[in-house]
C-alpha positions in Angstrom: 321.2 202.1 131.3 322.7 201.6 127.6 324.8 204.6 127.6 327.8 204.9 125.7 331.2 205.8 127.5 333.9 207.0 125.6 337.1 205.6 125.3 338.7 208.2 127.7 336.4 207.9 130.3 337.1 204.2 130.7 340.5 204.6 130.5 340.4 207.6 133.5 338.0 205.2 135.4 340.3 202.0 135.2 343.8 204.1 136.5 344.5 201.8 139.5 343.5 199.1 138.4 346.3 197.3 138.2 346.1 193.3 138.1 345.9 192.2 134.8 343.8 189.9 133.2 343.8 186.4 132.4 344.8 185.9 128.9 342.5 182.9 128.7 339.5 184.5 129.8 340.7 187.4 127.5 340.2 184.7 124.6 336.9 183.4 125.9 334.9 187.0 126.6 336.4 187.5 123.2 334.4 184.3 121.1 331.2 185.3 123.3 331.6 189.0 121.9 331.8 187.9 118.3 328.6 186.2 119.0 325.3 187.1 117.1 323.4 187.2 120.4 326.6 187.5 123.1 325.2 186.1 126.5 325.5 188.9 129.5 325.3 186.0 132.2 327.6 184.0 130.2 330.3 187.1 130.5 329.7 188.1 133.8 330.7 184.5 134.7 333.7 185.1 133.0 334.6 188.2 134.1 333.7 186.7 137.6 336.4 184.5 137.2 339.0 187.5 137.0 339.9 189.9 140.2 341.1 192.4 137.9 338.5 192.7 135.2 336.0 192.1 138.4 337.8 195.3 139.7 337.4 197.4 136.3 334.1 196.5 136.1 333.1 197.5 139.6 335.3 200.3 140.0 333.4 201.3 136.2 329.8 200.5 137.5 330.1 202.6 140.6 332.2 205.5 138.8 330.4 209.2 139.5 329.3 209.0 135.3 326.0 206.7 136.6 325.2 208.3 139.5 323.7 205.2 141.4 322.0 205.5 144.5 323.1 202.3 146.0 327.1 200.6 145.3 326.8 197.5 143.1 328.7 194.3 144.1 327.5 191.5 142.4 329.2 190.8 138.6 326.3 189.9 137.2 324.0 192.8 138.5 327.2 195.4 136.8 326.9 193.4 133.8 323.0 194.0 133.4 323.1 197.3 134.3 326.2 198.7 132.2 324.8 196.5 128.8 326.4 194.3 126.3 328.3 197.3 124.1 330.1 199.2 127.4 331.0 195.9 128.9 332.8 194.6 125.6 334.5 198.5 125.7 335.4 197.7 129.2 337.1 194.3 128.1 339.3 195.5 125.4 340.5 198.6 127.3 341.4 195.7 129.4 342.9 193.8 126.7 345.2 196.5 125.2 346.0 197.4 129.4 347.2 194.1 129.9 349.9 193.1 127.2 352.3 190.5 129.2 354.9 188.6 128.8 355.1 184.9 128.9 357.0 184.9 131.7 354.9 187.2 133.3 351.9 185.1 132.7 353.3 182.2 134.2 354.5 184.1 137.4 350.3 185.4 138.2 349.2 181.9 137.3 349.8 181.2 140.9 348.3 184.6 141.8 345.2 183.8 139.6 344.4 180.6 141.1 344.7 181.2 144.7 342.3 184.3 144.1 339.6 181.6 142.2 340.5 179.2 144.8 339.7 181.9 147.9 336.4 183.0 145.8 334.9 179.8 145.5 335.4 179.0 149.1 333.7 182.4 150.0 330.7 181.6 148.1 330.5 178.1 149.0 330.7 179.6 152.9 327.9 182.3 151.6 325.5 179.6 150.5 325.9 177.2 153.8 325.1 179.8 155.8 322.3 181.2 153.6 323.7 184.2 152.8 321.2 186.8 150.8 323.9 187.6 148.4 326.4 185.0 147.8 327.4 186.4 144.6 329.0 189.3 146.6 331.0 187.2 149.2 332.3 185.9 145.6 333.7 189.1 144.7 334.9 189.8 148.3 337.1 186.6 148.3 338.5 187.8 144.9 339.6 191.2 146.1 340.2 190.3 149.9 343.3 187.6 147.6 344.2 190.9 145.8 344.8 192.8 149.1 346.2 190.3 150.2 348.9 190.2 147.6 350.1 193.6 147.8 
């Protein structure tokens, strides 16, 4: 599923998506990209890590241009599937998307946080209760913080 995506289409795909990312994972998804041999499951960790590159990539994955039988909700499984070249696209759209200000970044620090905070404690809860998917209660906890925001 190595399929190239234009420029355009990512950009139509990611309008909504509208929490920005986290400059420092920016910088980190970055030095694994430049890599001779970039890790996928060391970027989907990453990305992980973010509710609104999480959301990009999701919202990208599940877009009408793949035509997937079944919704994807695990990071890692959209990070397979989409490949190593559309995933980096994905991130700098991202990147040039989320210029901010210093001040800005310091007012979503809080934001970013409480979403890694809520996240952890939904996949923590996943695993106790042997959960099939724990990944996906993950991603929930991210988003479910994003809601929650608005």
């Amino acid at each position: 599923m190595s399929q190239e995506l234009s420029a355009e289409y990512i950009q139509q795909v990611l309008q909504g998506i509208s929490v920005p990312p986290q400059p420092q994972i920016m910088v980190d998804l970055q030095m694994e990209q430049v890599m001779p041999d970039p890790d996928l499951k060391a970027i989907a960790k990453l990305i992980g890590q973010d509710p609104g590159l999480s959301g990009a990539l999701l919202k990208l994955v599940n877009s009408p241009f793949f035509g997937l039988a079944n919704r994807i909700a695990s990071i890692q499984q959209a990070v397979n599937l989409l490949g190593c070249n559309t995933v980096i696209n994905l991130i700098n759209a991202q990147s040039i998307r989320g210029e901010l200000t210093d001040e800005a970044i310091v007012n979503l620090n809080r934001f970013w946080d409480t979403a890694q905070d809520v996240a952890m404690t939904c996949l923590t809860l996943a695993k106790r209760i042997g959960y099939r998917a724990p990944d996906e209660a993950y991603t929930l906890g991210q988003f479910f913080t994003t809601a929650a925001s608005r």
